[in-house]
N, C-alpha and C positions, 0 to 999 in steps of 0.2 A: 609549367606542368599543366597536364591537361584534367579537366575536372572528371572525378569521377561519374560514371552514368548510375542514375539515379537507383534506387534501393525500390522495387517494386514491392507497395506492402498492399495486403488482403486485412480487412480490419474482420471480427467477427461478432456481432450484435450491432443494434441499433439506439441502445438507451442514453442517456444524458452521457455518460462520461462515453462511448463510443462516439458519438457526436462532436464531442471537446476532443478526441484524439483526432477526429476526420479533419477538424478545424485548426489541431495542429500541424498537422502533416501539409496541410497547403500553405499553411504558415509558414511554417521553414523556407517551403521555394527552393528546395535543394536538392536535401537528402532523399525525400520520397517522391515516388507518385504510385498514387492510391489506382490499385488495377482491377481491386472486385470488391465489394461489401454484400455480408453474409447475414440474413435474419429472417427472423418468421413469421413478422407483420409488415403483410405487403405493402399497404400505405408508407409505412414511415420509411420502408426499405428503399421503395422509389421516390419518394421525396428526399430522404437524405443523397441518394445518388446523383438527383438533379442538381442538388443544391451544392454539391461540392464534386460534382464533375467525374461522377465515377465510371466508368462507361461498361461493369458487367456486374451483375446481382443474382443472386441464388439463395434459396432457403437451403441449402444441403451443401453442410460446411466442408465435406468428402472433397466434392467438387471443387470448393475454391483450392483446398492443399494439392490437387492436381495442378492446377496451372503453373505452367514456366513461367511466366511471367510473375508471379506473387514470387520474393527473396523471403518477405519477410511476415510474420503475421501478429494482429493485435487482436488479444481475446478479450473478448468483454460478455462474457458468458452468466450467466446464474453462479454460485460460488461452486456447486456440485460438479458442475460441467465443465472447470477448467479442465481435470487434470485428463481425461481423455482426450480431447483436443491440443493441448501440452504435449502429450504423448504421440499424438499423429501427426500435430505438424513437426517434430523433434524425428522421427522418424521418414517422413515424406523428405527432409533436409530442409527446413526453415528455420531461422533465428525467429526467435516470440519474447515479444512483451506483451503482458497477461497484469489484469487490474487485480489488485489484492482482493482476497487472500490468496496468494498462488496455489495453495490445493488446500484440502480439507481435512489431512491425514498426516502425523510424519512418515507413515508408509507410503501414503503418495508421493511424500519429499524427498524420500531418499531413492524412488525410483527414477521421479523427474533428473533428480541430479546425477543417479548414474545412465542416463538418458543423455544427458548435456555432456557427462564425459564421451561418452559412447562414440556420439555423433559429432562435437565438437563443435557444437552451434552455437547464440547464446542465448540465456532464458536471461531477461530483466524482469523486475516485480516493480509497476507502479505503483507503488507506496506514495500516496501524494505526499504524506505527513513529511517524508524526508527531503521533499523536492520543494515544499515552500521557502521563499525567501529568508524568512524570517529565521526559523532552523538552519540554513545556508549560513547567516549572518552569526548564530549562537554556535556552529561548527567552526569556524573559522576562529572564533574568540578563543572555544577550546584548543583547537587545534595550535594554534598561535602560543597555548599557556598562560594566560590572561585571567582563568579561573583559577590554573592552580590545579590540585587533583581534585576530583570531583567526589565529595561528599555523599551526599544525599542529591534525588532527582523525581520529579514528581511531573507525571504528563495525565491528563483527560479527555475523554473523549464522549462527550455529553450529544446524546441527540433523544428528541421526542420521534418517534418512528413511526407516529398513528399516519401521515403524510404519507410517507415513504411507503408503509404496507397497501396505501390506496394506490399504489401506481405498478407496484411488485409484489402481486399476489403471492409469489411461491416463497417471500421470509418469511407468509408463516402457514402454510399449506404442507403436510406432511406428503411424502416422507421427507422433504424437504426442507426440513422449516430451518429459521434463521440459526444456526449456531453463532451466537454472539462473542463468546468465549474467543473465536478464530474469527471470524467474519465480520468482525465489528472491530475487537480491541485488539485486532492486530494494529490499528493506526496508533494507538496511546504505545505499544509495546514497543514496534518499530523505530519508533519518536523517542524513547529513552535508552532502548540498547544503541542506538546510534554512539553515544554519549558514551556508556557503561559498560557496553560488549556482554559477552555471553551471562547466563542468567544460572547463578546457581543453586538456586531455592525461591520454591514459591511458597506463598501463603494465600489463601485467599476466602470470602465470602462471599456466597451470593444472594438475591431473595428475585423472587417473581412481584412485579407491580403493581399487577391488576390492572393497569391502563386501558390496557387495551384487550378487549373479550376474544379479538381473533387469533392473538399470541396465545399459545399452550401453557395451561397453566400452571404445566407438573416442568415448567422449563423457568429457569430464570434468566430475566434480562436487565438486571444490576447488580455489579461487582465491584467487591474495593479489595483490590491485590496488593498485598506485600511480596515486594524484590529481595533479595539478597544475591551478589553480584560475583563473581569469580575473582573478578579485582580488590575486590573489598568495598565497593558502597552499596549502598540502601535505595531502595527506590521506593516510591507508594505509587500506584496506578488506578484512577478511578474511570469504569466505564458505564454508564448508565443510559437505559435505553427504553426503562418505561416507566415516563415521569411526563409533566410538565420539561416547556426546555424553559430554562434556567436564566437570568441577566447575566450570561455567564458564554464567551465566545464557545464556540462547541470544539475544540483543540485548544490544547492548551500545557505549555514545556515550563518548568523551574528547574532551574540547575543554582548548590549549591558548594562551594567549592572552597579551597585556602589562599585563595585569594581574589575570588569573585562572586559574588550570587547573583543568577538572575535569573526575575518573574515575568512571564510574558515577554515583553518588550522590552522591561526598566532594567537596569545593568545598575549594582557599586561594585567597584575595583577596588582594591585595598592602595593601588598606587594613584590613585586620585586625592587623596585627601581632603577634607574639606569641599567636595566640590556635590554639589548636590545630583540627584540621580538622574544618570544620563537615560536616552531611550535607546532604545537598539535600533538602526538605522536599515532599510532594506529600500532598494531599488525597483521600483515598478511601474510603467504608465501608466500616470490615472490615479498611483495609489495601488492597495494591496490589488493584486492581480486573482486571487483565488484558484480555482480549479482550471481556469485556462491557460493562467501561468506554470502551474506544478503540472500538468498534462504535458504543456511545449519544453518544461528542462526535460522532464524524463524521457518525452522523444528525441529530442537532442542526443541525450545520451545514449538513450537506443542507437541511434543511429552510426554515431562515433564507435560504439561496441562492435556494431556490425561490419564496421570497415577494420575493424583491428585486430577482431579473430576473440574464440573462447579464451576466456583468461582475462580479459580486458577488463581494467576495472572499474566499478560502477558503484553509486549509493545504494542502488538494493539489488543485490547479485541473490540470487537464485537459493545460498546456502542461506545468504540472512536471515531470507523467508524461511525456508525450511525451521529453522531454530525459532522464528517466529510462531509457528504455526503446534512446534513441540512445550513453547510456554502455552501459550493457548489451551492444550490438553490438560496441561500441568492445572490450569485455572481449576477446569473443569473437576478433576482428580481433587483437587482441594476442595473446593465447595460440598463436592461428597461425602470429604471425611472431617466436615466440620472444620474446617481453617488449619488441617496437617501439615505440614511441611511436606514437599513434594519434590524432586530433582528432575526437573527436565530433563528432556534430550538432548545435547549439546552437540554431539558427532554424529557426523554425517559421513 
C-alpha cells in the first residue's frame, strides 16, 4: 500500500506552544508538512519559518485559509480569537486543531459544533492535560477496571502568572483580559471529566489575589470548585493563579476509587496486598517529556483524525470542549452567587 501524501497544515500564531506544534509536525516526518505560518511579529515569524522550514508567511490569517495547499490548520491564537478563525477555517474546508480553550462561550461551542457537523471536518482541542503520559497511564488503569468505580477525583492546576503576563499582555489588558474560570481551569476540568464524564453540579468560590497590580481587581483569579457528577461521584477542583507558585508540580490528578486510589504517580490496588505503594509507570525519552511530548500525541492524533473523516475518535473532540467551556461558566455563575449550586450545560 502506498503511503498517504502528506496533510498540508497552516499553523496560526507564533508563541511557545505554536513553536512546540511546528516542532512537532517535523517530528512526525509523515503526516504533515507545514506550508504557511501565520503571525504579527515579524521577527519571530521569520525566524520560526527559517528554523523549521516553512517556505510561506503572512500576517493576515484570511490568506493562509485561501491556500490549497494548507488541508489542515493549527490555531494558536489569543483565547478571544479562536472561535473566528474556528469558524472560517471550518467553512474555507479545513480540519483544525486549536490549543485550549476551544472558544470562550458555550454559544461559541455549540456553533463550532454545528460548524463540524455542517462541514464535516474535524475540530480537535489540545487539551495537553489529557495528552500527558502520565494521565495516559492513569486512563488505561481506569479503563482496564483496576480502580474499580471511581469515587471521588480531585485535579489542580496551580501557576503564578506574574511571568506569563510579562510575555502576554492581553491576559490582562481589557476588553480582553484573562478569563481564568475557562482559560486556565479548563486544564484541571478537562483532567477530571476525562475520568468522571459530564458534570452535573457545580459549586464554587472565588477571591482575587492582589499579586499582581496588572490583573483587574474586580476579577478573580483563585478557585476552589466542587464537582458533582452525572455518574454519581464527587470531584474537588482547585485552580489558582494569583499566588506565589507553590512546592507543588502545577497539574495535578487523584483518583479515588473501590478498588484503587491514586495520587500523582503512587497507585494501591486492593489486589496487591501487602505490597507497598507502586509508582505509576510512564514512557518517555529522557524522562517526563512535558509539553513537547503532549504537543506530538495530540498531533498524532490530529492527524489519524484527519485521515479517517468527522466522527473519528479522539481524547478531546470538540464536544468535550464545548461541555468544558459550559463548567467554566458554571464556575463563574457560582462564584457570583456565593457557592450556589449551578447545572451546567451538558448538551450540545
Amino acid at each position: 500500500m502506498s503511503k498517504p501524501e502528506p496533510i498540508g497544515l497552516g499553523v496560526i500564531g507564533t508563541g511557545n506552544i505554536a513553536g512546540t506544534c511546528l516542532r512537532a509536525a517535523k517530528r512526525l516526518d509523515g503526516p504533515f508538512r507545514v506550508r504557511a505560518l501565520c503571525g504579527l511579529e515579524a521577527d519571530r515569524l521569520e525566524r520560526l519559518a527559517r528554523e523549521y522550514g516553512v517556505p510561506w508567511t503572512t500576517a493576515d490569517y484570511p490568506a493562509l485559509l485561501a491556500r490549497p495547499d494548507v488541508d489542515a490548520v493549527a490555531i494558536y491564537s489569543p483565547d478571544h480569537l479562536h472561535f473566528p478563525m474556528i469558524r472560517d477555517a471550518l467553512l474555507a474546508g479545513k480540519d483544525v486543531v486549536v490549543t485550549k480553550p476551544m472558544v470562550i462561550s458555550s454559544e461559541e461551542a455549540a456553533e463550532v459544533l454545528a460548524l463540524e457537523r455542517r462541514t464535516g471536518r474535524v475540530v480537535l482541542v489540545g487539551e495537553t492535560s489529557r495528552y500527558d503520559h502520565r494521565t495516559l497511564a492513569a486512563h488505561r488503569l481506569f479503563q482496564d477496571g483496576d480502580l474499580g468505580r471511581l469515587i471521588f477525583g480531585e485535579t489542580h492546576y496551580v501557576h503564578d502568572m506574574r511571568t506569563v503576563f510579562d510575555q502576554t499582555p492581553w491576559r490582562y489588558q481589557e476588553p480582553h483580559v484573562k478569563d481564568f474560570p475557562i482559560g486556565s481551569m479548563c486544564h484541571p476540568i478537562a483532567l477530571i471529566t476525562m475520568f468522571f464524564g459530564d458534570v452535573a453540579e457545580v459549586s464554587a468560590f472565588g477571591i482575587n489575589g492582589g499579586m499582581d497590580p496588572r490583573y483587574p481587581a474586580n476579577r478573580e483569579d483563585t478557585f476552589l470548585v466542587n464537582l458533582r457528577f452525572q455518574g454519581g461521584g464527587l470531584g474537588r477542583v482547585l485552580g489558582a493563579y494569583g499566588l506565589v507558585h507553590p512546592p507543588l508540580p502545577m497539574e495535578a490528578l487523584s483518583l479515588f476509587g473501590t478498588k484503587g486510589s491514586l495520587v500523582n504517580n503512587d497507585i494501591i490496588l486492593d489486589k496487591m496486598p501487602g505490597h507497598p505503594t507502586a509508582t505509576l509507570q510512564y514512557r518517555a525519552e529522557g524522562g517526563y517529556d512535558g509539553h513537547n511530548g503532549q504537543v506530538y500525541r495530540y498531533m498524532e492524533e490530529f492527524a489519524r483524525c484527519v485521515r479517517e473523516g468527522h466522527g473519528a475518535p479522539s481524547l478531546s473532540p470538540a464536544v468535550d470542549a464545548a461541555k468544558t467551556v459550559a463548567v467554566g461558566e458554571a464556575i463563574k455563575q457560582s462564584v457570583k452567587a456565593g457557592g450556589a449550586p449551578v447545572r451546567p450545560r451538558m448538551e450540545f
